[in-house]
KEKE-3310 file (N, C-alpha, C; in steps of 0.2 Angstrom, whole numbers, plus 5000, padded with zeros to 4 digits):
npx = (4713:4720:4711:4714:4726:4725:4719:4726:4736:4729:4725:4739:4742:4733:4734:4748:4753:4762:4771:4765:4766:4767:4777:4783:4789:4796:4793:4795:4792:4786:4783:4772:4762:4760:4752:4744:4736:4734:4723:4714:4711:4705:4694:4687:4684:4676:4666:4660:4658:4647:4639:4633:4622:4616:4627:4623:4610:4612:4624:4636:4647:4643:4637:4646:4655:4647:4646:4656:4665:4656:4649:4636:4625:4624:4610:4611:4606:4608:4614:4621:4629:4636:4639:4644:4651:4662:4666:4673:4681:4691:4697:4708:4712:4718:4725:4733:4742:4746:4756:4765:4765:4762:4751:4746:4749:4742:4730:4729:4731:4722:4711:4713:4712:4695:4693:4696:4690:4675:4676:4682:4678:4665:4656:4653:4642:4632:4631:4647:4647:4648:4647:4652:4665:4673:4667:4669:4686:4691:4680:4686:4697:4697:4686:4698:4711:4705:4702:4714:4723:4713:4715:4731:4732:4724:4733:4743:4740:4740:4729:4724:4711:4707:4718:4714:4700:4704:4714:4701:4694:4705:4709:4721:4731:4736:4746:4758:4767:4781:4798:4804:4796:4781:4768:4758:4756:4767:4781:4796:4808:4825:4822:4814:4799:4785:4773:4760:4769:4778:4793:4802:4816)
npy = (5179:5191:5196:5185:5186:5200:5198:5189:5198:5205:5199:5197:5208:5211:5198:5200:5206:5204:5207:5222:5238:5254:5269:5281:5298:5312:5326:5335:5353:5355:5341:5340:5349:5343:5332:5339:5343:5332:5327:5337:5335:5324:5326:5338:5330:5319:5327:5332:5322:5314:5325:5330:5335:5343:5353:5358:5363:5372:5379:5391:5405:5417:5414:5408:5418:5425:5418:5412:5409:5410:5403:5390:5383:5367:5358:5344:5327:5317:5307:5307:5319:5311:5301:5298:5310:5308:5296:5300:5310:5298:5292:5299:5303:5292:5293:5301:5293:5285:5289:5290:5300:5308:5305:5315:5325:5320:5323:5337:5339:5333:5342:5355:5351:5347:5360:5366:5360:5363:5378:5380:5371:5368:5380:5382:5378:5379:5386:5386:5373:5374:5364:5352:5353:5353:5341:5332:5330:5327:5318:5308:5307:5300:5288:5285:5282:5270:5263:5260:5253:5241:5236:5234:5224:5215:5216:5207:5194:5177:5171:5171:5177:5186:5197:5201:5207:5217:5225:5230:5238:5247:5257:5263:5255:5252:5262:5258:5265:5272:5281:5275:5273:5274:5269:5256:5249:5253:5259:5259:5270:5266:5257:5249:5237:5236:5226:5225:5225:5218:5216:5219:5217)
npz = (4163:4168:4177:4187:4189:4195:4207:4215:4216:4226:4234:4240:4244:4255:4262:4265:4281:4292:4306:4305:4308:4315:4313:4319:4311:4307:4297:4284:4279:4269:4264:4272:4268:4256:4260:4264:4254:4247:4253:4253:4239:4238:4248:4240:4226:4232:4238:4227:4218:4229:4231:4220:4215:4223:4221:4208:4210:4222:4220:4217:4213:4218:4229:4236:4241:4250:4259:4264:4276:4287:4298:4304:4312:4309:4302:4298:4302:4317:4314:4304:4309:4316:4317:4304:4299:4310:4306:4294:4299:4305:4295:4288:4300:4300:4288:4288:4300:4295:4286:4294:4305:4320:4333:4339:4330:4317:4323:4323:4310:4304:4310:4302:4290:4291:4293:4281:4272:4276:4277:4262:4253:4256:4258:4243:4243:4255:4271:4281:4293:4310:4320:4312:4310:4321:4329:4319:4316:4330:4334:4325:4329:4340:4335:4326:4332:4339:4329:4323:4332:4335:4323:4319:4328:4321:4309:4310:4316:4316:4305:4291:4285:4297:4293:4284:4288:4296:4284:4281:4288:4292:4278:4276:4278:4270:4263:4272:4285:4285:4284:4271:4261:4251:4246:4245:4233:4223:4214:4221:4229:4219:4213:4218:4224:4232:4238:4249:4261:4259:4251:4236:4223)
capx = (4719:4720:4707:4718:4732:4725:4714:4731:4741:4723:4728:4745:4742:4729:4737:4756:4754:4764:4775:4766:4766:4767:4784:4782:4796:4799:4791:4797:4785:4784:4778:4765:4758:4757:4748:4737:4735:4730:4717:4711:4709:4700:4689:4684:4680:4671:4660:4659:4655:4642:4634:4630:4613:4617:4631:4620:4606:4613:4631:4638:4652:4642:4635:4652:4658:4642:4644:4663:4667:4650:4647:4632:4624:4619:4604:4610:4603:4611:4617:4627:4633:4639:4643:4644:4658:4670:4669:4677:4689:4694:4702:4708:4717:4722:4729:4742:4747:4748:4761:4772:4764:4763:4745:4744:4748:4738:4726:4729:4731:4713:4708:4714:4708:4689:4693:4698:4684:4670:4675:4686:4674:4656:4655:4651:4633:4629:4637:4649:4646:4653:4649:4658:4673:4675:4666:4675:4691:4689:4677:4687:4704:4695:4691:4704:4715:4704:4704:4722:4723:4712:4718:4737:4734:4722:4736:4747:4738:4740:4725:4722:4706:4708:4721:4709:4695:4711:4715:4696:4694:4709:4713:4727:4737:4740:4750:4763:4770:4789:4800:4808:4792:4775:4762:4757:4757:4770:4789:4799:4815:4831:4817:4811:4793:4779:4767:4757:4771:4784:4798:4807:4819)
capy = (5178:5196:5194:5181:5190:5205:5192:5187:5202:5207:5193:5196:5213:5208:5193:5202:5211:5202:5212:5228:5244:5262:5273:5290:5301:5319:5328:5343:5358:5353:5335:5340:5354:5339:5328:5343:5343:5325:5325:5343:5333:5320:5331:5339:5324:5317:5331:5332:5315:5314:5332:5332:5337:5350:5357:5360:5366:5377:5381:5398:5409:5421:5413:5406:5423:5426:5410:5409:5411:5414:5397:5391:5374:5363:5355:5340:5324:5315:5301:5309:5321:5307:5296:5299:5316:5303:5290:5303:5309:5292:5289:5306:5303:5286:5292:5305:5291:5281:5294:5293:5308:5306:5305:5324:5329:5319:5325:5342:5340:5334:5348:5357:5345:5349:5366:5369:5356:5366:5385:5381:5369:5368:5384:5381:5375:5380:5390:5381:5369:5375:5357:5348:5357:5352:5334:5328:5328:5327:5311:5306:5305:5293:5281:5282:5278:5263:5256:5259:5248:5235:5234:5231:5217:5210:5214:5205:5190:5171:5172:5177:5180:5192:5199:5206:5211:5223:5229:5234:5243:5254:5253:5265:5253:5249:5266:5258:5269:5270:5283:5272:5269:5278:5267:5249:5242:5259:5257:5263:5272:5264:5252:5241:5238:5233:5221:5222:5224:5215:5224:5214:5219)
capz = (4166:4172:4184:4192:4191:4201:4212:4216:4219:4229:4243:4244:4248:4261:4269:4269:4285:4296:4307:4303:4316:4313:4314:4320:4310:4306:4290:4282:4280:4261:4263:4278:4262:4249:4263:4266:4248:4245:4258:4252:4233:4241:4248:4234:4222:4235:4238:4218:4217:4231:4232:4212:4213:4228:4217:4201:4212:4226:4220:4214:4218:4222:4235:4241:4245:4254:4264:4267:4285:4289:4300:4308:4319:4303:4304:4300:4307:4322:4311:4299:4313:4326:4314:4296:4300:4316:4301:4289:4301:4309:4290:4288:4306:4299:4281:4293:4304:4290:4282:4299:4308:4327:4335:4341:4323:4315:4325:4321:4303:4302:4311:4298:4283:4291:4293:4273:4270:4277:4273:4254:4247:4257:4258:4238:4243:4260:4277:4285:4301:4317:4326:4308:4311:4328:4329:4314:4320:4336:4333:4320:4330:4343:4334:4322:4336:4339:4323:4323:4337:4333:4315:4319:4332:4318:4303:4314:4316:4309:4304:4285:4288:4303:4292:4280:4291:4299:4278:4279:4294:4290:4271:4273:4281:4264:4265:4277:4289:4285:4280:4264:4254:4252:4249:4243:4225:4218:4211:4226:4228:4222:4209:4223:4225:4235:4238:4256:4267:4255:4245:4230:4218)
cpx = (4721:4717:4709:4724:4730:4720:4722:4735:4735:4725:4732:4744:4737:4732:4745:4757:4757:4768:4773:4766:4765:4772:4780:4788:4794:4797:4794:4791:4782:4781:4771:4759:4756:4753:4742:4733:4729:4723:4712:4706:4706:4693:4684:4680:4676:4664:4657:4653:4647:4636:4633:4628:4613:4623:4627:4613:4607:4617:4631:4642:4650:4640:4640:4655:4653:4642:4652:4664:4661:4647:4640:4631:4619:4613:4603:4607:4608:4616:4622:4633:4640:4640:4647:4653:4663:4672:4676:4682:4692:4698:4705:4714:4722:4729:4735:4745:4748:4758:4767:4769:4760:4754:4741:4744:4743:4733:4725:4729:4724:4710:4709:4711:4700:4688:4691:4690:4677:4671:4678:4681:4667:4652:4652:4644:4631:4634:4640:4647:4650:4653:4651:4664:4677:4676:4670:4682:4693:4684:4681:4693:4704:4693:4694:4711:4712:4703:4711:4722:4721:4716:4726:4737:4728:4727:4742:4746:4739:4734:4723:4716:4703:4713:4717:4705:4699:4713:4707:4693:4698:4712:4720:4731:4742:4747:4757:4767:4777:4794:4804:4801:4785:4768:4763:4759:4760:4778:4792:4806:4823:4827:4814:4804:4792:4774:4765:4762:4776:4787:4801:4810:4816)
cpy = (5184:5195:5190:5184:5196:5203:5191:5192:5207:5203:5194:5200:5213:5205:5196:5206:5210:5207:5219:5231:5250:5263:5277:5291:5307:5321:5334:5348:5356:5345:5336:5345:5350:5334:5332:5344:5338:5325:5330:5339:5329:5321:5332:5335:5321:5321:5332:5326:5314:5319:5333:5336:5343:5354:5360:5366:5372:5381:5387:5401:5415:5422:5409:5413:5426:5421:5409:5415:5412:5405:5396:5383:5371:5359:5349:5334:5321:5311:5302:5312:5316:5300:5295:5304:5310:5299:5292:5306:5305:5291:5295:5304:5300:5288:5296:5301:5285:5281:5296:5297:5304:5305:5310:5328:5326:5320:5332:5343:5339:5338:5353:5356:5348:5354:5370:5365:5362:5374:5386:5377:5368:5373:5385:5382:5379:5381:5381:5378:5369:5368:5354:5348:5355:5345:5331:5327:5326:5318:5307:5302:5299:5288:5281:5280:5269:5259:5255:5252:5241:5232:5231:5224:5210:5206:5209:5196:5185:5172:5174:5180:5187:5197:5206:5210:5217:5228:5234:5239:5250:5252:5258:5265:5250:5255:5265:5262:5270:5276:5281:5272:5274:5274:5261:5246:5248:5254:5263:5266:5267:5256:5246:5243:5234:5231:5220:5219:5219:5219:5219:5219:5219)
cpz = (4170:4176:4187:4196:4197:4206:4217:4221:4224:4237:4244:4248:4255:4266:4270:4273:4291:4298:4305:4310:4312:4315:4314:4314:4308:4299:4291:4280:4271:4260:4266:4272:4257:4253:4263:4258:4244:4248:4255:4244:4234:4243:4244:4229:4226:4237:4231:4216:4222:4234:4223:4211:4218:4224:4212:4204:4218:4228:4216:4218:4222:4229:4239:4244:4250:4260:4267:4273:4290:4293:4302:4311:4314:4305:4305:4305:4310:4319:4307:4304:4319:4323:4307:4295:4304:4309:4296:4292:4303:4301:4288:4293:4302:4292:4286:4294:4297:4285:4290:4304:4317:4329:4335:4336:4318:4316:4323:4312:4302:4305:4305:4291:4284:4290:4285:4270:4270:4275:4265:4251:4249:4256:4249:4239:4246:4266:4278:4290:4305:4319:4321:4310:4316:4327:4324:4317:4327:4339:4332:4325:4337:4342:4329:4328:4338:4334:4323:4328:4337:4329:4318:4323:4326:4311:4305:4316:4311:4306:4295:4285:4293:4301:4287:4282:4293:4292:4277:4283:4294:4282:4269:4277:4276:4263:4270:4280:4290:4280:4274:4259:4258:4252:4244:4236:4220:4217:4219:4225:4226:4215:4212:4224:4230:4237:4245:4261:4263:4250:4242:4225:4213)
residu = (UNK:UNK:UNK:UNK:UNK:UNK:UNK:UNK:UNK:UNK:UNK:UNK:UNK:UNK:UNK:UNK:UNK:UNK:UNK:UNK:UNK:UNK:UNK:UNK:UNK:UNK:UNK:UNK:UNK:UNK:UNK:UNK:UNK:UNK:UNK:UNK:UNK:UNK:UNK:UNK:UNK:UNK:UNK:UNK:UNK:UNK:UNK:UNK:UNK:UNK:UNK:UNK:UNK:UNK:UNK:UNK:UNK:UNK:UNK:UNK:UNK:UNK:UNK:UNK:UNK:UNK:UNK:UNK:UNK:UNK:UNK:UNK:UNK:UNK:UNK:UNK:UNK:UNK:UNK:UNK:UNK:UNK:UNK:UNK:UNK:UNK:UNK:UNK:UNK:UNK:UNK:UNK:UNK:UNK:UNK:UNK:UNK:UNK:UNK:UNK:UNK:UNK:UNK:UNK:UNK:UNK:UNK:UNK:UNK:UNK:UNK:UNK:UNK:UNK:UNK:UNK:UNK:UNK:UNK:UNK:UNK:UNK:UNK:UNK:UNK:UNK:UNK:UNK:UNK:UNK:UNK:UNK:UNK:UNK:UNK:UNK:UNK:UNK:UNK:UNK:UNK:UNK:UNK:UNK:UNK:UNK:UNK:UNK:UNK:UNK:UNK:UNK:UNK:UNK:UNK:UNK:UNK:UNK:UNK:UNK:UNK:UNK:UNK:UNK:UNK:UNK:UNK:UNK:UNK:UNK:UNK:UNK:UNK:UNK:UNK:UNK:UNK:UNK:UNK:UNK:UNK:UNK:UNK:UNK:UNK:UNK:UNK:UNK:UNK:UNK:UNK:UNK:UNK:UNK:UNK:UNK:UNK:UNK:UNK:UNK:UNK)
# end
């Protein structure tokens, strides 16, 4: 019976995206600190989770002081470089524009985001990556404009199916972009919630 229930409240949030868009609006210096926070924590457990074996093996503070600031031209390969970093700032871009923030700040926030990325937490393992620092946002903010792009004329579509494909491409369209409400399936201001682009008492 669970598992239908969140089967259920799984579709809604998929197919209720009729009428979405993005809002630009105005942040205070204290929201833009707790976004750069979220993305900063994300970070982190993701390098946690997917560098295990290079944390246990190559990490120490000793050699983070020796390594912080100290950049250099990674070696990785093409694949990860040109595409693996764009992918990772193209949802970086998305979670800003998600949270309201304009194109060119969004922009800059994730420069920012890769910046702290590579000298606060890589620095752990190994020097920072000059071409990361750049390519990632920079990549990332092209196509995360183009998923944006896509994705809204697809969450916009009759289509449930073509609704979905557009929830998977950017999934933090589930964050809707609106200054009343923060993100998808939380209790809102005022005890109103949300389900995919639907508010109920």
């Amino acid at each position: 019976m669970l598992v239908i229930k969140i089967f259920i409240v799984a579709m809604s949030i998929c197919l209720g995206a009729l009428g979405f868009e993005y809002k630009d609006r105005d942040h205070n210096l204290r929201e833009t600190a707790y976004r750069q926070g979220q993305v900063f924590v994300f970070h982190s457990v993701g390098y946690i989770v997917s560098q295990s074996d290079t944390i246990k093996e190559d990490g120490s503070w000793e050699g983070y002081k020796r390594r912080f600031l100290d950049f250099q031209y990674d070696p990785d390969n093409s694949v990860w470089n040109l595409l693996g970093h764009p992918l990772t700032g193209a949802q970086v871009f998305l979670f800003y524009r998600a949270h309201g923030y304009t194109r060119e700040k969004s922009f800059f926030l994730g420069a920012l985001s890769s910046l702290y990325f590579e000298t606060l937490i890589e620095s752990y393992t190994e020097r920072p990556s000059a071409q990361d620092t750049f390519n990632t946002p920079i990549f990332g903010a092209i196509l995360g404009t183009g998923l944006e792009k896509v994705s809204v004329e697809l969450l916009n579509s009759e289509s449930g199916f073509k609704r979905v494909i557009g929830r998977i491409i950017n999934p933090f369209s589930f964050l809707k972009a609106h200054e009343d409400f923060n993100a998808g399936v939380i209790p809102l201001r005022g005890g109103a919630g949300l389900v995919g682009g639907w508010s109920f008492d």
